[in-house]
N, C-alpha and C positions, 0 to 999 in steps of 0.2 A: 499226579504231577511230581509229588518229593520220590516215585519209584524209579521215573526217566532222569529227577537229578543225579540221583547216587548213581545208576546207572552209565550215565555220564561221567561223572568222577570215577566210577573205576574201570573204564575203560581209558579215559584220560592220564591215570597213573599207571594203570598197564603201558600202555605207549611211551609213556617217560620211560620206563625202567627199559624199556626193553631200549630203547636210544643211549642209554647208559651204561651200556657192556663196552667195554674196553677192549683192547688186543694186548697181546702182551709184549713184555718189554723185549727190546734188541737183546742179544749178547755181545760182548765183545772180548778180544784177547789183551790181556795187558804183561808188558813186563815189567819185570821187579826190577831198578835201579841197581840195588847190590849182588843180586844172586842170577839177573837174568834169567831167571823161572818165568816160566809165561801160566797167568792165571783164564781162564775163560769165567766171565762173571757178565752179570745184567748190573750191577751197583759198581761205580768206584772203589777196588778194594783200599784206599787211602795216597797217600801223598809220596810213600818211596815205590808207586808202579806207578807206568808210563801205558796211555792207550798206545795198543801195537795194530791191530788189524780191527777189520767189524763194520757194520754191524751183521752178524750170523744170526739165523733162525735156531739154531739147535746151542745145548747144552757143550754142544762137543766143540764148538768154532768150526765144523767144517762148512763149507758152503754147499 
């Protein structure tokens, strides 16, 4: 009987984890307030850029 418990439990934590894979994050294009440079980031690069376009699959911003 305690072989079908554990048995149990690690198929039951198998199934979690695998429910537990994430996708990854969007990208987006932002511009900088002062310099108007456009960054492509997944994070807020802070408070002097402005989200400009997105959300993009790739590193590059293109769609």
């Amino acid at each position: 009987m305690a072989f079908f418990r554990r048995l149990a439990v690690v198929f039951l934590a198998l199934a979690a984890a695998s429910l537990a894979q994430g996708g990854s994050a969007p990208w987006y294009s932002y511009r900088s307030m002062v310099s108007n440079q456009l960054v492509c980031s997944q994070v807020d690069p802070g408070p002097q850029f402005v989200r400009f376009a997105g959300p993009f699959r790739n590193a590059g911003c293109r769609p």
